[in-house]
N, C-alpha and C positions, 0 to 999 in steps of 0.2 A: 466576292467571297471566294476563298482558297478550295478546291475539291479536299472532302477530307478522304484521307486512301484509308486502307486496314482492311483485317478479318471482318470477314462478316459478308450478309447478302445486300446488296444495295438493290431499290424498287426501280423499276425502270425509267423514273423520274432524275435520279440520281440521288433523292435522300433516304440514308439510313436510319433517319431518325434523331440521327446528332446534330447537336447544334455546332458550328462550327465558331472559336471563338481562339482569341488569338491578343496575346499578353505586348504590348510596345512597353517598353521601358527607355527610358531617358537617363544615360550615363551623365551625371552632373561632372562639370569638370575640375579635377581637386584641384585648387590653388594653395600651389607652396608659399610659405611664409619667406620674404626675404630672408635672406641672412642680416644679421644687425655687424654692427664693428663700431667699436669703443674709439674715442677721437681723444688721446691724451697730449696733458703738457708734460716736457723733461724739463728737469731743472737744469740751471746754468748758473755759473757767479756772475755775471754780466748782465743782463737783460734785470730793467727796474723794476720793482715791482709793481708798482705804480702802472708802470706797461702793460703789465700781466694781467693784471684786475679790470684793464682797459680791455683788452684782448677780450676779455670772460663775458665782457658788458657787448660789445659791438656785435662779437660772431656766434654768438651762446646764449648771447638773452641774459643773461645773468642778471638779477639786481646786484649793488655793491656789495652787501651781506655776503651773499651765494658767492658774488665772484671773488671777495676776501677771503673766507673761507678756505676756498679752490686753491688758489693761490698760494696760502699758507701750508696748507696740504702737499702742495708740488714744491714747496720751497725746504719742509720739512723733511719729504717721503723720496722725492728725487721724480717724480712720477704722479699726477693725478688728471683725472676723469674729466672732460668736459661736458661728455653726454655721449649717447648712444644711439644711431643713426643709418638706417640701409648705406651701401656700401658708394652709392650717387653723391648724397648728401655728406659722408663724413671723407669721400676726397675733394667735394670742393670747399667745407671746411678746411684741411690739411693747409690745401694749396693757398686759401686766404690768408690765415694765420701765418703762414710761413714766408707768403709775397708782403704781407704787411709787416714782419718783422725784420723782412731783409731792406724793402724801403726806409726804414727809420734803424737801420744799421744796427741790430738786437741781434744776437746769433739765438736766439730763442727756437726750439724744435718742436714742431707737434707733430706727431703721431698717430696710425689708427691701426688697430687690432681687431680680427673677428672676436666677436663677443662670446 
């Protein structure tokens, strides 16, 4: 136990009479949220789209629904969304998408943005 000091007479035992007590507190430690970043397709006049929808399915999970969709969207808009991903995960999306479109000779670009 810690002496406790202060005003006052202490008995020759050393207690004043207080009890001595004493607060631990446990700093929990905040965990930041990653940052997210958006992993998009650009359009292009070249790359099939056929390819695109392929792309949506392989590396994004897509069903064909979702990844037509996508596709039409990015074919329409210049620009759409494949998903949103801590910054690990959607550079090595980028890098698949883009090593797989240069293997089969697409100039097809994807993208990522902080979100």
């Amino acid at each position: 136990m810690f002496p406790v000091s202060g005003a006052g007479s202490q008995s020759p035992g050393g207690d004043d009479g207080r009890a001595g007590t004493a607060i631990v507190t446990k700093a929990k430690p905040r965990t930041k949220r990653p940052n997210l970043y958006r992993v998009l397709l650009l359009n292009d006049d070249y790359t099939p789209m056929e390819f695109v929808v392929h792309v949506l399915e392989r590396f994004f999970n897509k069903n064909r629904e979702d990844a037509t969709r996508i596709m039409l969207h990015v074919h329409q808009n210049g620009v759409g969304e494949c998903g949103v991903f801590t910054y690990e995960v959607a550079e090595t999306k980028v890098t698949q998408v883009m090593d797989f479109a240069r293997k089969h000779q697409h100039p097809l670009q994807c993208v990522m943005e902080k979100n």
